[in-house]
C-alpha positions as CSV (number, residue, x, y, z in Angstrom):
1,X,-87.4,-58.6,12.1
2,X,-84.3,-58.3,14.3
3,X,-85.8,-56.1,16.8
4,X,-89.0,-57.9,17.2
5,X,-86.7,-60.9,18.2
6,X,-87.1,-62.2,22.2
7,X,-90.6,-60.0,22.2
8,X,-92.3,-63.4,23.4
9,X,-90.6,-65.6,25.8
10,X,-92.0,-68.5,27.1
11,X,-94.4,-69.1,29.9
12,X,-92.1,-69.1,33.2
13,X,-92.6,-68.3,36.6
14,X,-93.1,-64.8,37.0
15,X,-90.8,-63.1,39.6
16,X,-92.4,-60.0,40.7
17,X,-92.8,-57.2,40.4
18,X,-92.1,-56.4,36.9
19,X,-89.1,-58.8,36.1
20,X,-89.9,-62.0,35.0
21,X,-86.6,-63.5,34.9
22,X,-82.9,-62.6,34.5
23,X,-79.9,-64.3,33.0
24,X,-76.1,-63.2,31.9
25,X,-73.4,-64.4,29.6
26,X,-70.0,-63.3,29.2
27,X,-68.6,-62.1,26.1
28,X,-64.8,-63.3,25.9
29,X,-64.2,-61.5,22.5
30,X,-65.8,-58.3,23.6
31,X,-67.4,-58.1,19.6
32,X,-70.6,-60.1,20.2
33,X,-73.6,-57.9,18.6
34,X,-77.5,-58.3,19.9
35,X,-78.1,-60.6,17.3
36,X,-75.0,-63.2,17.9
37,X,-76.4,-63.1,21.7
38,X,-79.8,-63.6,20.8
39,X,-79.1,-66.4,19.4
40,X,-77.0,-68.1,22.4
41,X,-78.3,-70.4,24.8
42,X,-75.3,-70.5,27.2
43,X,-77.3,-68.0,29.6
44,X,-76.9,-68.2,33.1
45,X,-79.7,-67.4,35.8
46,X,-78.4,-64.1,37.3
47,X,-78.8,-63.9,41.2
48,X,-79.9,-59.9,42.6
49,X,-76.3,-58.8,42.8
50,X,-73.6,-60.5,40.7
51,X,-69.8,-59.6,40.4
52,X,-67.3,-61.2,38.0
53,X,-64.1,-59.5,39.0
54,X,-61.9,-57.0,36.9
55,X,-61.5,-58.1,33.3
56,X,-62.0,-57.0,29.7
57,X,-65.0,-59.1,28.7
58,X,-68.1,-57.8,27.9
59,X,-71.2,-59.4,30.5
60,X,-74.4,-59.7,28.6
61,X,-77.6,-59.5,30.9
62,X,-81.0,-60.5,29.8
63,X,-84.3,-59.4,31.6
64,X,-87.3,-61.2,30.5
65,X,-89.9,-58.4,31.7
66,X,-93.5,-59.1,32.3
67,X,-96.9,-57.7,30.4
68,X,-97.9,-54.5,31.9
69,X,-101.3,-54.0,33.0
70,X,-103.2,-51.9,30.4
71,X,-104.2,-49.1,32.8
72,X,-100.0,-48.4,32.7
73,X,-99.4,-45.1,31.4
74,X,-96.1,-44.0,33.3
75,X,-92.5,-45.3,32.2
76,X,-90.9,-47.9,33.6
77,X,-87.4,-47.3,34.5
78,X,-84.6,-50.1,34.5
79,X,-82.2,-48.6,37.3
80,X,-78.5,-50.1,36.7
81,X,-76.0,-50.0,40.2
82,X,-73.3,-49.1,41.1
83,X,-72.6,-45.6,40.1
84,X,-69.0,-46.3,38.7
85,X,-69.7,-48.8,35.8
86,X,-67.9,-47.2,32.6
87,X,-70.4,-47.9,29.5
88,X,-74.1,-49.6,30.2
89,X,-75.8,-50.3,27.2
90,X,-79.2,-51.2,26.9
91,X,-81.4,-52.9,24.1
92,X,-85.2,-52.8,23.9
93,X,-85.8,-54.9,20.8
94,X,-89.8,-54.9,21.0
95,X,-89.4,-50.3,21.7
96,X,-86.8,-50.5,19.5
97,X,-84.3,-48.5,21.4
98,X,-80.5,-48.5,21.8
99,X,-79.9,-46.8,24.8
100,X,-76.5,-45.6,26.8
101,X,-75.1,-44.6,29.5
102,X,-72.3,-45.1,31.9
103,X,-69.5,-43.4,34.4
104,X,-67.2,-42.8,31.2
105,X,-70.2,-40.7,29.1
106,X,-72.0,-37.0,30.2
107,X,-75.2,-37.7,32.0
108,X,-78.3,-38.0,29.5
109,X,-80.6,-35.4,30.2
110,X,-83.4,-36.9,28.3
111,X,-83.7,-39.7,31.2
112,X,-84.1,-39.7,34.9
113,X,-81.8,-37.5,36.6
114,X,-80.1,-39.2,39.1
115,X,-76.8,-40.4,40.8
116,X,-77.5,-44.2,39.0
117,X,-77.7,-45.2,35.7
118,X,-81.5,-45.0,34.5
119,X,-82.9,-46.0,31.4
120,X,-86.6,-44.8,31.2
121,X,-89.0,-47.6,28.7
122,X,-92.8,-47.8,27.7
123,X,-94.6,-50.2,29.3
124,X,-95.9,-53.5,26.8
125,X,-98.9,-54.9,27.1
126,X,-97.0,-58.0,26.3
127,X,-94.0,-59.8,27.3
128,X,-90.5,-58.8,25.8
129,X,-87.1,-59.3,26.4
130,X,-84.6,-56.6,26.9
131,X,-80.7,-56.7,27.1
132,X,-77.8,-54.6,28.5
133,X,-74.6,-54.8,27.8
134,X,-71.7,-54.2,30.6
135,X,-68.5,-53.2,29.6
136,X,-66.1,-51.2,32.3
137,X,-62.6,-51.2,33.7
138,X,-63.4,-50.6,36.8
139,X,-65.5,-53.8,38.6
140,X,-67.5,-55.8,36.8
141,X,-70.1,-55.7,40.0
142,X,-74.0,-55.6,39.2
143,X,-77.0,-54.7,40.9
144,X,-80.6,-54.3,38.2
145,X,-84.2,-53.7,39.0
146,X,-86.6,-52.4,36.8
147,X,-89.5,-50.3,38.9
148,X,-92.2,-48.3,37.7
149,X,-91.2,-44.7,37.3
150,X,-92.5,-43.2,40.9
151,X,-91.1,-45.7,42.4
152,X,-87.7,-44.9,40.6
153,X,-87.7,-41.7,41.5
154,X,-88.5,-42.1,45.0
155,X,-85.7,-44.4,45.7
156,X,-83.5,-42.2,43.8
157,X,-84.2,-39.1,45.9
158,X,-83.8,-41.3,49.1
159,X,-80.5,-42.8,47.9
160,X,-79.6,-38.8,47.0
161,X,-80.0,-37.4,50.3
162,X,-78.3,-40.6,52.1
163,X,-75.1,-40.5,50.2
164,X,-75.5,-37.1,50.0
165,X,-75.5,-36.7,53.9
166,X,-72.9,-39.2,54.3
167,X,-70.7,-36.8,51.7
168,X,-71.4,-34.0,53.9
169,X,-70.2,-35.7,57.4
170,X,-67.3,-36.6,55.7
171,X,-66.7,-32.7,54.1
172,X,-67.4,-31.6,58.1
173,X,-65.0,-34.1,59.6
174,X,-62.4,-33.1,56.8
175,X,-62.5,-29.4,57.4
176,X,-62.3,-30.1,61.5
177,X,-59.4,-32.3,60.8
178,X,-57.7,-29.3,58.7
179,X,-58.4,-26.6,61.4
180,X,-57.1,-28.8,64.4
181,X,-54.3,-29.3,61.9
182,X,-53.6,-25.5,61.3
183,X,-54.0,-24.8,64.8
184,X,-51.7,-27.9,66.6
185,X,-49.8,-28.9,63.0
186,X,-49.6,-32.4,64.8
187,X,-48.5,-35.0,61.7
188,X,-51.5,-37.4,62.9
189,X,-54.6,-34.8,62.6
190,X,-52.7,-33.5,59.6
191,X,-53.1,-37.2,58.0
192,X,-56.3,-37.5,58.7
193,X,-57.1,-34.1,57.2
194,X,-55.9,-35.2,54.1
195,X,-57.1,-38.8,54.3
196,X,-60.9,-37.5,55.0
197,X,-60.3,-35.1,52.1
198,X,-59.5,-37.7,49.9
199,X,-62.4,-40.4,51.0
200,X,-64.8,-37.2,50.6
201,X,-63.0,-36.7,46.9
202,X,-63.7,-40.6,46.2
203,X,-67.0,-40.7,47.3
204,X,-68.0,-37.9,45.4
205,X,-66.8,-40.2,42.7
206,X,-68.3,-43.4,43.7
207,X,-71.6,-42.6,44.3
208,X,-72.2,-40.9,41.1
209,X,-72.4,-37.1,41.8
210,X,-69.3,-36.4,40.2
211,X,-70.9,-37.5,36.9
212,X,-73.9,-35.1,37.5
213,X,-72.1,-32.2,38.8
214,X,-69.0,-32.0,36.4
215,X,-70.0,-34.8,34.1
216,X,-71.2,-32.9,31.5
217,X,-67.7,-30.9,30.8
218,X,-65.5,-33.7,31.0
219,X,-64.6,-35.7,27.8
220,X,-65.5,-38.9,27.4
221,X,-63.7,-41.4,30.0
222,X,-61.9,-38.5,31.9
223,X,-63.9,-38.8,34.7
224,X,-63.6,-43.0,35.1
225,X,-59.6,-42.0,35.2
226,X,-59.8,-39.5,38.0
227,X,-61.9,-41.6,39.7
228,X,-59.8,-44.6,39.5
229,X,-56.6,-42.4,40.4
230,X,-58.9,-40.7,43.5
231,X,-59.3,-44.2,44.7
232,X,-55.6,-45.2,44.3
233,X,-54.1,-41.9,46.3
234,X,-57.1,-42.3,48.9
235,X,-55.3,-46.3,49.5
236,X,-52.0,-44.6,50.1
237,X,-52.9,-42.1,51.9
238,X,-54.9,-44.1,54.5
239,X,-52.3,-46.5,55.4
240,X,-50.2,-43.7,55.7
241,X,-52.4,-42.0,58.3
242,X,-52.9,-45.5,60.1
243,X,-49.1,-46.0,59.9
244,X,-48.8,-42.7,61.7
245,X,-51.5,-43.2,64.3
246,X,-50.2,-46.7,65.1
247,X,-46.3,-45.6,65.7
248,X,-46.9,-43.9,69.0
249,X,-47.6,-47.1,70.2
250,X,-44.0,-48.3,69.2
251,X,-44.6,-51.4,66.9
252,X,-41.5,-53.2,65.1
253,X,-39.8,-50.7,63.2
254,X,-40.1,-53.5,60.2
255,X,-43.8,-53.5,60.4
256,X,-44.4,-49.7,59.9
257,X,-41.4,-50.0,56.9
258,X,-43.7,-52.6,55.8
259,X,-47.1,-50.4,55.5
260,X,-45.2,-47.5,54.1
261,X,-43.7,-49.3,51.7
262,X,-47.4,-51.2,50.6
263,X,-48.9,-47.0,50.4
264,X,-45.6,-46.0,48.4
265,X,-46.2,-48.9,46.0
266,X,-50.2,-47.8,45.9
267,X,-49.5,-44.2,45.2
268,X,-48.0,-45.6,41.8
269,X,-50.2,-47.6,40.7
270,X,-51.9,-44.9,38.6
271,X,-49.0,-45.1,36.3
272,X,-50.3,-48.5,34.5
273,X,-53.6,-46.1,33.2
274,X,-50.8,-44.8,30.8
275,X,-49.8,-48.6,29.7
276,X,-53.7,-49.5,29.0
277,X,-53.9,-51.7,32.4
278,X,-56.7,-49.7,34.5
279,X,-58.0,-53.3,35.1
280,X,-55.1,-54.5,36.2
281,X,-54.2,-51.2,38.3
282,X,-58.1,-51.5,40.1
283,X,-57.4,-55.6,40.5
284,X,-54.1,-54.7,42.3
285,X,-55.8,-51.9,44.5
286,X,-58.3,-54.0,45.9
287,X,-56.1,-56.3,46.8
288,X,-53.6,-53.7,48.6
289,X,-56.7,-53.0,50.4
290,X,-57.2,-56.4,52.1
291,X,-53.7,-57.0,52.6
292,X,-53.6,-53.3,54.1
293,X,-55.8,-54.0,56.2
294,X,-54.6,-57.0,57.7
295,X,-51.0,-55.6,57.8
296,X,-52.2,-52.9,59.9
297,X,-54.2,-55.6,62.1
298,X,-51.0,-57.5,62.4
299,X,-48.6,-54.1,63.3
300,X,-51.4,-53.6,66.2
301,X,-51.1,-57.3,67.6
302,X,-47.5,-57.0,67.8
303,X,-47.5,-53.8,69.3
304,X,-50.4,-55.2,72.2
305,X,-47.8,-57.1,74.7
306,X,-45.5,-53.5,75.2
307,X,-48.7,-51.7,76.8
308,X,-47.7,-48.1,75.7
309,X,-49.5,-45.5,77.5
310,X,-51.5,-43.9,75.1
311,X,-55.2,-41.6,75.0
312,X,-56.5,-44.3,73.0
313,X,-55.8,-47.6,74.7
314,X,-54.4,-49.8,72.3
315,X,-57.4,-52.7,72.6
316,X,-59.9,-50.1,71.6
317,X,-58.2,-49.4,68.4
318,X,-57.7,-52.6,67.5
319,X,-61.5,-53.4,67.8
320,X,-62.0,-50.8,65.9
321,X,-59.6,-51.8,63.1
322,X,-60.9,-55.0,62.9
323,X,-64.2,-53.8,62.5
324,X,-63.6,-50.8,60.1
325,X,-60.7,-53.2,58.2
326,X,-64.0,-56.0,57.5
327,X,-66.2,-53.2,56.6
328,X,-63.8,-51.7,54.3
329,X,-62.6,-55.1,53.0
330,X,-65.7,-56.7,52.2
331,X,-66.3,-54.4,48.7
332,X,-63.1,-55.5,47.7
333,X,-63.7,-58.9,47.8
334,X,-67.1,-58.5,45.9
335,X,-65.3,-56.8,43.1
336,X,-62.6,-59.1,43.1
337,X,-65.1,-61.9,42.7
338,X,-64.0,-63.8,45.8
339,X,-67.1,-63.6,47.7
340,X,-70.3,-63.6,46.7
341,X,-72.1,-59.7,45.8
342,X,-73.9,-58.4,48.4
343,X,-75.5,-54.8,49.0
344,X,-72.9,-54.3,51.2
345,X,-71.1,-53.1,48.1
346,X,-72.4,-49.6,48.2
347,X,-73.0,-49.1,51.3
348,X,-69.3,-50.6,52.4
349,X,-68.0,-46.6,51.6
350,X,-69.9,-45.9,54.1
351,X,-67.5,-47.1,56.6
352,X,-64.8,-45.3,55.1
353,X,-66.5,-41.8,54.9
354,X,-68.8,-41.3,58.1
355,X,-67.7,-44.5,60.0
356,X,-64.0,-43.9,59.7
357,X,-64.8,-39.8,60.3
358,X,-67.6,-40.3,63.0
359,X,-65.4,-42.7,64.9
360,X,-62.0,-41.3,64.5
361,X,-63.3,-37.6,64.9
362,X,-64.3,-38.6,68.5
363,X,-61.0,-40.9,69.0
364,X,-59.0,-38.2,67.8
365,X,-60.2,-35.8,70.2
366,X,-59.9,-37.2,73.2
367,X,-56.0,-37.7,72.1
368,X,-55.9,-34.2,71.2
369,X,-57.5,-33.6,74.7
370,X,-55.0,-35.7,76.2
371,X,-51.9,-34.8,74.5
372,X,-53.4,-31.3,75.6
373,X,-53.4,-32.2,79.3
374,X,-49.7,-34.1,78.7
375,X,-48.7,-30.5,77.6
376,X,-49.7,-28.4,80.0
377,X,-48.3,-30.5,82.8
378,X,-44.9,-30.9,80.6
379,X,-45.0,-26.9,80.8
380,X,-46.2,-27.1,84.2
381,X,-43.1,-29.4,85.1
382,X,-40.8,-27.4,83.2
383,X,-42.3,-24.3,85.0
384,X,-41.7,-26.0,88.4
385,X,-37.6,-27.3,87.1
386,X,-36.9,-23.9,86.3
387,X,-38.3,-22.4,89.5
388,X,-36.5,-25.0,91.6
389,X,-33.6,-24.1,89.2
390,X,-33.9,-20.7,89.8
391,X,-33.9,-20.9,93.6
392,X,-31.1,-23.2,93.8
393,X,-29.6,-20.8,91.7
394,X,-30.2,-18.3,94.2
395,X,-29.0,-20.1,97.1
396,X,-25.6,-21.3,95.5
397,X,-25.1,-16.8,94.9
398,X,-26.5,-16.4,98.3
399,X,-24.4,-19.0,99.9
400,X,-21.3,-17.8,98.0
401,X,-22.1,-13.8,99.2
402,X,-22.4,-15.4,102.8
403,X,-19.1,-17.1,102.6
404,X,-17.0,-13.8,100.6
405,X,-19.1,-11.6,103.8
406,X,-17.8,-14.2,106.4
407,X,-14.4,-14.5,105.1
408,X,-14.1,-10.6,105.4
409,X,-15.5,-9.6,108.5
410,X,-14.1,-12.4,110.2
411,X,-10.6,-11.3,108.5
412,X,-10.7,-7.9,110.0
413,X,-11.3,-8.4,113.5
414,X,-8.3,-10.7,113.1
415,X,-5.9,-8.9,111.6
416,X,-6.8,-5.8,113.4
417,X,-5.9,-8.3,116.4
418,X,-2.7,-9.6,114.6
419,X,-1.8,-5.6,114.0
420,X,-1.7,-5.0,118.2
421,X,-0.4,-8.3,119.3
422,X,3.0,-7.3,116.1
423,X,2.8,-4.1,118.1
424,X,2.9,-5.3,121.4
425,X,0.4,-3.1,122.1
426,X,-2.9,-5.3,122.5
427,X,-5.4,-4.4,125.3
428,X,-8.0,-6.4,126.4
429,X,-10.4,-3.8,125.6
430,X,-9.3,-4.4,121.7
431,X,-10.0,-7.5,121.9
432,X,-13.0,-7.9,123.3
433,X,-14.0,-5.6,120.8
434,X,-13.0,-8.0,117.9
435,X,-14.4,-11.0,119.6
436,X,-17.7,-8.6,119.7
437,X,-17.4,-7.9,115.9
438,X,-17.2,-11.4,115.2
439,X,-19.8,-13.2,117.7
440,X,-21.8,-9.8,115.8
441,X,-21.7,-11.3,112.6
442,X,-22.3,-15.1,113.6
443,X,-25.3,-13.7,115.1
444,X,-26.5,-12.0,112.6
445,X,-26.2,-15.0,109.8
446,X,-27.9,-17.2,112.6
447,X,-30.6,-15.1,112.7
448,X,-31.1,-14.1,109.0
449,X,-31.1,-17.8,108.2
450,X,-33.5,-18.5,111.1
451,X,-35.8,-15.8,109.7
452,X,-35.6,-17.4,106.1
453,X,-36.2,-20.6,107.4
454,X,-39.0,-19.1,109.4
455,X,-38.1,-20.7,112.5
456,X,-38.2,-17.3,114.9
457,X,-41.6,-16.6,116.1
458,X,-42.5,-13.9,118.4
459,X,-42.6,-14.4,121.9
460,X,-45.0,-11.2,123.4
461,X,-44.1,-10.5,127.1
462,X,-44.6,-6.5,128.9
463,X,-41.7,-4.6,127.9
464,X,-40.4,-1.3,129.6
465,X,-39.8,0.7,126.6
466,X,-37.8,3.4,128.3
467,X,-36.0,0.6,129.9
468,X,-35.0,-1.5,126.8
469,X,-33.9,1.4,125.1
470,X,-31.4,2.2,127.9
471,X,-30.2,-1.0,128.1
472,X,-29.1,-1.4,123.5
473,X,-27.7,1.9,124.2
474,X,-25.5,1.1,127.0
475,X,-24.1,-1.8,125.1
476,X,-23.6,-0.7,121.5
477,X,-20.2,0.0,120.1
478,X,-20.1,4.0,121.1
479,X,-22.5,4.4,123.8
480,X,-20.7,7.9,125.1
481,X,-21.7,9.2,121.5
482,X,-25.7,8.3,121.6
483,X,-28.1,11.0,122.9
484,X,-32.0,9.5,124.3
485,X,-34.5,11.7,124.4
486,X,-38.0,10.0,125.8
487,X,-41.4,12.2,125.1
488,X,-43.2,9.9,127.3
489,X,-42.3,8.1,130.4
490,X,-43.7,5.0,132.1
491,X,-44.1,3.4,128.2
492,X,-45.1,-0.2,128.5
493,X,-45.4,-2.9,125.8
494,X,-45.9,-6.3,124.7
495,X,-43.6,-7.4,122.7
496,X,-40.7,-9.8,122.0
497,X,-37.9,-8.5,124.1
498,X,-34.9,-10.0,122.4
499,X,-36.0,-9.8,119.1
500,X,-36.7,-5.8,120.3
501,X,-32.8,-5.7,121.6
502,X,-31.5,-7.3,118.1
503,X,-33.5,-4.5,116.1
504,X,-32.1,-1.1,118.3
505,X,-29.0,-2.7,118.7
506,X,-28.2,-2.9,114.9
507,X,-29.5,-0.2,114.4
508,X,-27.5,2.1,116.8
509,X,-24.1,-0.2,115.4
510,X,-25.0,1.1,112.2
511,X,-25.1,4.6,113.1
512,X,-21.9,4.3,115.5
513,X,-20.1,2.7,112.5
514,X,-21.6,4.5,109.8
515,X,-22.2,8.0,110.9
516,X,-19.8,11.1,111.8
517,X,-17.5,10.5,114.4
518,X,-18.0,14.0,115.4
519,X,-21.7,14.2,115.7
520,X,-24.2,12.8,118.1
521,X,-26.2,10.6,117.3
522,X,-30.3,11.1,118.7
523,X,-32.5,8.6,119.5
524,X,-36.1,9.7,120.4
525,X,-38.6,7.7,122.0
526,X,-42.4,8.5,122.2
527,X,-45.9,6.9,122.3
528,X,-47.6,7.1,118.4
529,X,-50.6,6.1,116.9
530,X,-50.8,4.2,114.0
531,X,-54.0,3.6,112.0
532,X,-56.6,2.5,115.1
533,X,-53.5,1.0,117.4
534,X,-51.3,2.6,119.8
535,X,-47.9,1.9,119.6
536,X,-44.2,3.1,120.1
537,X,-41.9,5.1,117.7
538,X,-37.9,5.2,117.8
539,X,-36.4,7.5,115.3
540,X,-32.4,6.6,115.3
541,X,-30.6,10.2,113.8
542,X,-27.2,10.0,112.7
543,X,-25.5,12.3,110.3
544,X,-23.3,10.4,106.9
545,X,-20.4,9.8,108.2
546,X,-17.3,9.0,105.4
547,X,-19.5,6.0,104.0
548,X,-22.0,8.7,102.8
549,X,-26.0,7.9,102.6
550,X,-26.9,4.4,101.7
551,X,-29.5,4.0,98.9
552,X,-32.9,4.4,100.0
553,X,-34.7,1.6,97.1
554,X,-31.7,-1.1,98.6
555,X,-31.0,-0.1,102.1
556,X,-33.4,-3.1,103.2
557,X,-31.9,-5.8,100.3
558,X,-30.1,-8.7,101.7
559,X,-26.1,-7.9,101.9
560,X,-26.6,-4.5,100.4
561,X,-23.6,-2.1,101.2
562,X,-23.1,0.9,99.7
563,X,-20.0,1.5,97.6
564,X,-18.4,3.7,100.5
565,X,-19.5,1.4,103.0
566,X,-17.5,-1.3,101.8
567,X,-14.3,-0.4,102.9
568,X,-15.6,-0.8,106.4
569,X,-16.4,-3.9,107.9
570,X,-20.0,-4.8,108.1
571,X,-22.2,-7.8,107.2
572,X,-24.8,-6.5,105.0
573,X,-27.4,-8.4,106.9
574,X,-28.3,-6.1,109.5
575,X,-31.2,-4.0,108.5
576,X,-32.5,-6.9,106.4
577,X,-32.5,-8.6,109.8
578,X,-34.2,-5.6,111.2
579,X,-37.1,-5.8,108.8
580,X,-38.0,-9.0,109.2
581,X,-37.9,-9.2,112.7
582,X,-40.2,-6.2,113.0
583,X,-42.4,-7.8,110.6
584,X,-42.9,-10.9,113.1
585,X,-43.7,-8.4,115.8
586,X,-46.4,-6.7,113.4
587,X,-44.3,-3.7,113.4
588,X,-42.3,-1.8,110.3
589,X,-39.3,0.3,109.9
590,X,-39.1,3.6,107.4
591,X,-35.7,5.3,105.9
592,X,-35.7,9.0,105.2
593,X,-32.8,11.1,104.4
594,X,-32.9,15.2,106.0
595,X,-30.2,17.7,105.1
596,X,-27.0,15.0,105.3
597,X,-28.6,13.3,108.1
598,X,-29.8,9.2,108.1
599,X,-33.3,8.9,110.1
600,X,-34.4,5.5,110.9
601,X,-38.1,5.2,112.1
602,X,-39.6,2.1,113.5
603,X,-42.9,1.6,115.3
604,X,-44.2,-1.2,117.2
605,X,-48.0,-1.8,118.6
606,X,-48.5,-1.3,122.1
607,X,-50.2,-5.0,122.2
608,X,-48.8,-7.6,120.3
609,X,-51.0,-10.8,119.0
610,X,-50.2,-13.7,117.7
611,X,-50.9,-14.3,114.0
């Protein structure tokens, strides 16, 4: 007689489609059986979603379910949301059966496989009344409909491939996160790695696959604590990777303390599971989550008024915050019983598994991008300071070789001078000559830093080649020792005379200085052909003198003196002078060395053109 009890209800207005009415009662005790609440009259009209908060009552729902049509022959199915309720108990007095199910129990295979709690029963030709019971430590949040079985199952599938979609993003946004990660190992992309792993972990969880994938080997109320922890770590672990994401913009050091200390606290929660408290562990949690929330709300405003520079302006992400923060918040308030249960409720993870990923996977890449940018002109910058380190480097050894040269050659001339003036024995000839040496040198660092400074430029005017020659020989140090022969005669060209005057004449001081006393030295000029010009050649002879052959891969370095060569005076500057002075006048200069001998070589174009 029991079961038959409630099988006729009386005449009410029917609420379509197969629902007639719906009610609910809380069980303070937790020990009420079918009977005791089938005799209650303390029922309370149940609106389509309904939460009550965390708790250890037991909630008593009745469904006063309508006659079916006697053409029915397909089950109907009483489908029980969301996902993460621990034991769901139904009673079908007029079927007679005691059906179960829940988060904390392996899936039943004899009913309708899905990610939400179905309970398949025959269709009446009658009225009846049917009852579930609801107990869980988790939230005490409730969705029911009862729809024919097609119907059932084409919901189900739908609500499959959505969540199961959304699971995927999620999955994808986590593995990007973790390869940017491995590849930059920046702490912010690595906290988001690990967050998106962790919402991907819960919503695996909370949307019910977890019970149909590993449900079946887990004993009974495993998986409702690994869920619950999942959801604790994943409350840390996001304020974390906000706290780290927020502290470029340089909030008060206080507020960050403050959000790491709210995640450390979180993180432990999962320690009241070992004292019996899940409820009060889950209460707590969603709580944390609307205080996070607005903590990290409150860290942005008070970071606003400095106006960091940052890829992300500061405004956007605290749009966003506010948007993703209500979002996220909303569920929490529905389970807590503060605002009234809305759909929102299972679709609110939403925001925290594609939302969240979708948004921050494109805000994180343009700060990768820009950090990527702010790198390579760092190491473009550093580049530049080390080049302009380098050169000043170079200058301050180039300036200090200038000064040892000048203090030497211009030491020698003078104490050679000081040497005949002790002896009373100083000609004017010996002096002029020292004056010669010295004005020599001046010259030379004049015109080397001139060249450098690339203020010479060739000025082309007809030369008489012949002529020129003549003329360097005459006045170089030993002109009684230099021996001209010209191939050609009546050799014109146009070039830069004085620049012309400065390249024989250092060249023929070199060999006067430099070569054997003893020997001539030969100077040939004749008319050559280079490539498709015409041009000139001088080849300077001279054989080593005591300072021996120079090196042929430095001869032409700035103040390059051979060993030997150093204990004679000499600037070091004179054949790199020669080099680039040819090179304004489009001409060049080659070193050989020939049985003992020195041979310099230079050519010039008959017709010289300005660059």
């Amino acid at each position: 007689m029991l079961l038959l009890t409630g099988c006729q209800a009386p005449d009410v207005e029917q609420k379509p489609p197969l629902i007639q009415s719906q009610a609910w009662r809380m069980d303070a005790s937790g020990q009420a059986s079918l009977q005791d609440v089938q005799n209650t009259t303390d029922w309370v009209p149940l609106p389509e979603w309904k939460s009550w908060g965390f708790g250890r009552e037991t909630v008593w729902v009745r469904l006063v379910l309508n006659a079916a049509p006697q053409e029915t022959r397909t089950p109907w199915v009483v489908r029980v949301r969301p996902a993460f309720l621990d034991y769901v108990t139904l009673y079908d007095p007029c079927a007679g059966l005691v059906l179960r199910t829940g988060d904390a129990l392996p899936p039943d295979h004899d009913g309708l496989a899905s990610i939400n709690f179905t309970f398949q029963i025959p269709p009446l030709p009658y009225e009846r009344t049917v009852y579930l019971q609801l107990r869980t430590t988790s939230a005490r949040t409730l969705h029911v409909e009862v729809l024919p079985y097609g119907q059932a199952q084409q919901l189900n599938r739908l609500q499959e491939w959505l969540m199961g979609f959304a699971m995927v993003c999620s999955i994808i946004f986590a593995l990007w996160a973790c390869a940017q990660w491995w590849v930059t190992r920046e702490t912010v992309i690595g906290a988001f790695a690990l967050k998106q792993l962790f919402a991907a972990a819960w919503a695996f969880f909370i949307w019910g696959f977890a019970r149909v994938v590993i449900g079946p080997w887990l004993s009974e109320g495993v998986l409702t604590t690994m869920a619950s922890t999942v959801f604790i770590v994943l409350i840390g672990v996001t304020l974390w990777f906000f706290s780290k994401l927020i502290q470029g913009y340089r909030p008060p050091e206080f507020a960050l303390t403050a959000i790491h200390g709210l995640a450390c606290v979180a993180v432990m929660l999962p320690f009241l599971q070992w004292l019996d408290q899940t409820h009060l562990m889950l209460a707590l949690a969603n709580k944390m989550v609307v205080l996070g929330f607005g903590l990290l709300i409150f860290v942005l405003l008070t970071a606003y008024p400095q106006r960091v520079k940052q890829a992300i302006p500061i405004q956007v992400l605290l749009i966003y915050m506010v948007v993703y923060g209500t979002l996220n918040s909303l569920p929490s308030l529905i389970h807590l019983g503060w605002i009234e249960a809305k759909p929102i409720v299972l679709f609110g993870s939403l925001a925290h598994t594609v939302l969240d990923g979708l948004v921050m996977f494109v805000m994180l890449q343009i700060r990768a991008n820009a950090l990527r940018k702010e790198q390579m002109q760092t190491a473009l910058d550093l580049q530049s300071s080390q080049q302009l380190a380098g050169a000043e480097k170079r200058q301050r050894e180039e300036q200090s070789q200038l000064f040892a040269m000048l203090a030497h050659e211009m030491k020698t001339p003078l104490a050679t001078l000081r040497m005949w003036m002790e002896a009373g024995q100083l000609k004017p000839e010996t002096m002029e000559r020292a004056i010669a040496d010295m004005n020599q040198v001046i010259e030379r660092c004049v015109h080397t830093g001139q060249l450098a400074d690339q203020g010479l430029q060739a000025l082309p005017q007809a030369v008489d080649a012949e002529l020129l020659t003549r003329n360097c020989i005459s006045s170089c140090r030993s002109p009684e020792r230099v021996e001209l022969k010209v191939a050609d005669r009546g050799g014109s060209l146009h070039t830069d005379a004085q620049m012309m005057s400065i390249v024989l004449g250092n060249l023929l001081d070199n060999a006067c200085k430099y070569g054997a006393l003893d020997k001539p030295i030969q100077v040939t000029l004749q008319s050559a052909q280079q490539g498709e010009r015409s041009g000139w050649r001088w080849q300077i002879e001279s054989h080593a003198g005591s300072a021996g052959l120079p090196d042929a891969q430095r001869l032409f370095e700035k103040y390059y003196r051979s060993p030997q060569a150093r204990r004679l005076s000499g600037s070091g500057l004179g054949l790199f002078l020669v080099n680039g002075l040819l090179d304004l006048m489009q001409g060049n200069i080659q070193y050989r060395a020939e049985s003992n001998r020195a041979v310099f070589s230079i050519w010039l174009p008959e017709n010289f053109s300005l660059r």
